[in-house]
C-alpha positions in Angstrom: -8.9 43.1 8.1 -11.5 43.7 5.2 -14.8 42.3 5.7 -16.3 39.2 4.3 -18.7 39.7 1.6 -21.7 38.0 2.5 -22.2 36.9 -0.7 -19.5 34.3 -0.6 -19.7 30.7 0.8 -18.5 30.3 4.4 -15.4 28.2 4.2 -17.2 25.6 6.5 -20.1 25.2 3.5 -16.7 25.5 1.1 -15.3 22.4 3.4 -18.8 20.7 3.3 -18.9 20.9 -0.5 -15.3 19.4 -1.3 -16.1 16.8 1.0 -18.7 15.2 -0.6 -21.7 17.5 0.4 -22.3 15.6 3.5 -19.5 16.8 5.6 -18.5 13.2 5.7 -14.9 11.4 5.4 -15.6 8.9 2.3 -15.0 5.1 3.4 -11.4 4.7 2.0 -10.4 7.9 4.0 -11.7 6.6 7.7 -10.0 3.2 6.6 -7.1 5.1 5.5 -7.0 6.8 9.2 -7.7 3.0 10.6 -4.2 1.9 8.9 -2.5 4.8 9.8 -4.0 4.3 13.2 -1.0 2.5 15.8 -2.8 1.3 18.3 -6.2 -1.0 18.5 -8.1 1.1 20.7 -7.5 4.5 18.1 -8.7 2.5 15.4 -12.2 1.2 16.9 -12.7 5.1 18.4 -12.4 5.5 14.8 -15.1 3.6 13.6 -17.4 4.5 16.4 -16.4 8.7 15.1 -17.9 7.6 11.5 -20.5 5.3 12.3 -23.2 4.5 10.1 -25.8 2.4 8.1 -23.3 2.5 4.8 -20.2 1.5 6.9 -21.7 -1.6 8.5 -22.9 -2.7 5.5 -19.7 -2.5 3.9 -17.8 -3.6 7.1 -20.6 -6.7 7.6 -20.5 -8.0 3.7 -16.7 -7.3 3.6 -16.2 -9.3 7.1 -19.0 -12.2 7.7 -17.8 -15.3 6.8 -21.8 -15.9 6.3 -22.1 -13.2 3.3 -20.9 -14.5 0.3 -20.8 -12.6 -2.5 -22.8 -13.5 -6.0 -20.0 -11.8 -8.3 -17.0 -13.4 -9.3 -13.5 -12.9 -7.4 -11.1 -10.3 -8.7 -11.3 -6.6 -10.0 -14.5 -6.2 -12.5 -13.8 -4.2 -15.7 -14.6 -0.7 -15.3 -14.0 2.4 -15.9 -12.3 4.6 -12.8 -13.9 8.2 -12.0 -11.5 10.4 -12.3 -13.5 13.5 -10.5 -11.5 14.3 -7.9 -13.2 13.6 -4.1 -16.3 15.4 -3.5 -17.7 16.0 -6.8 -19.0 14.5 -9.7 -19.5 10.9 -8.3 -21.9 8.7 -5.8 -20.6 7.7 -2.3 -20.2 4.8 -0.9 -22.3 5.1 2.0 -25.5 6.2 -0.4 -25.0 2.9 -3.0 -24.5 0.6 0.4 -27.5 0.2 0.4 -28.1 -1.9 -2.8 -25.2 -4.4 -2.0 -28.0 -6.6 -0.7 -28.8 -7.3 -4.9 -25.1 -8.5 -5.3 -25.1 -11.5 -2.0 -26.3 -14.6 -2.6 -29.9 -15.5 -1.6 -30.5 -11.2 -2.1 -32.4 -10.8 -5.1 -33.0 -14.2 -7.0 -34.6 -11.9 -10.1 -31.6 -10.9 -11.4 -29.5 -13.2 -13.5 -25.1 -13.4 -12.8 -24.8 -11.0 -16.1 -27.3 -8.0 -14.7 -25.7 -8.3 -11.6 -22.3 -7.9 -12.9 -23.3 -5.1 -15.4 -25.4 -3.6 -11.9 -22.2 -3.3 -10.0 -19.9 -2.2 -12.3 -22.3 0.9 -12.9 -22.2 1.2 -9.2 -18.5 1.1 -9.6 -17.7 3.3 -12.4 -20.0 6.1 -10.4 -17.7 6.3 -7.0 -14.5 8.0 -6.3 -12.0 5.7 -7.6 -10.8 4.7 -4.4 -14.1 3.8 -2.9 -14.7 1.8 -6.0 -11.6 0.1 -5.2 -12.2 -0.4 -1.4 -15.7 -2.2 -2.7 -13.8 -4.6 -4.6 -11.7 -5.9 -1.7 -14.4 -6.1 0.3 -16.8 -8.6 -2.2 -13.5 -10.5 -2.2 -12.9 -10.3 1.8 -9.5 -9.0 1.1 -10.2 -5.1 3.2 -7.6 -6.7 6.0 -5.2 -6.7 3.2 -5.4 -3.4 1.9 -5.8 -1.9 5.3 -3.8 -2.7 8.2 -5.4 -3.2 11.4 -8.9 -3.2 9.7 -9.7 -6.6 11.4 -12.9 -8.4 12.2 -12.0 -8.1 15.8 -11.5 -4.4 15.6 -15.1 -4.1 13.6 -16.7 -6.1 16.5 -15.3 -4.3 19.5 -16.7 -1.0 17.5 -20.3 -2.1 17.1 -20.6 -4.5 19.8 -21.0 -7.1 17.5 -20.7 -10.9 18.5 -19.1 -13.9 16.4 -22.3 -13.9 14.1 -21.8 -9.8 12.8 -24.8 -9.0 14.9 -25.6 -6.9 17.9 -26.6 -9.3 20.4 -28.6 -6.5 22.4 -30.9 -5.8 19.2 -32.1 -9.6 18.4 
């Protein structure tokens, strides 16, 4: 077998780079894994495998009946991002953390429009799919679009109670 020239890229860094840089599943492919996922148990083990800040955000704004979200119903106009997975595009899990501008009683400074025009930059910078899996979740529809993506499932995965919380950390 020749040798490997050490000026290549290790297929793990290869592996790292086509998925996103991060070496991390992009939301729609762990809920993707949740759908295909048969039993309950399999798709709360996934969750906890790809916990994070980004995911509970998501999973919390898409999930608490609390959260509502400041942006009308329905898919926004804009622009998909045709770059294919792991290039040329913002993740989900890196722009969660501005969601709390888009959630009523979040950021009172912004008027509906900037808001609108905010997210849809947000939106036309993720993968499409992501961009897509952040629409049904403003609208509370994630359930829909993947099966056995459940409120119950997210709460047995975080240990959350009724209210989306951790009781332990309060």
């Amino acid at each position: 077998m020749a040798e490997r020239n050490p000026n290549l890229m290790s297929p793990e860094a290869m592996q790292t780079l086509a998925t996103g840089g991060t070496g991390k599943l992009l939301f729609s492919e762990i809920f993707t894994k949740i759908n295909n996922a048969k039993v309950k148990s399999k798709k709360v083990e996934i969750l906890k495998e790809n916990d994070s800040p980004g995911l509970r955000r998501i999973l919390k704004g898409a999930f608490d009946p609390k959260i509502q979200w400041d942006l009308p119903t329905g898919q926004p106009p804009y622009m998909e991002n045709e770059a294919p997975a792991g290039t040329e595009h913002t993740i989900l899990e890196s722009e969660s953390n501005k969601l709390w501008h888009f959630v009523t009683g979040g950021d009172n400074t912004l008027s509906k429009t900037r808001k609108e025009t905010l997210f849809i930059q947000i939106l036309e910078g993720l993968h499409k799919d992501e961009a897509l899996l952040m629409c049904h979740a403003k609208d509370k529809k994630l359930h829909n679009v993947y099966k056995g993506l459940t409120p119950s499932v997210v709460k047995d995965a975080f240990g959350w109670n009724d209210d989306f919380i951790d009781p332990k950390k309060t």
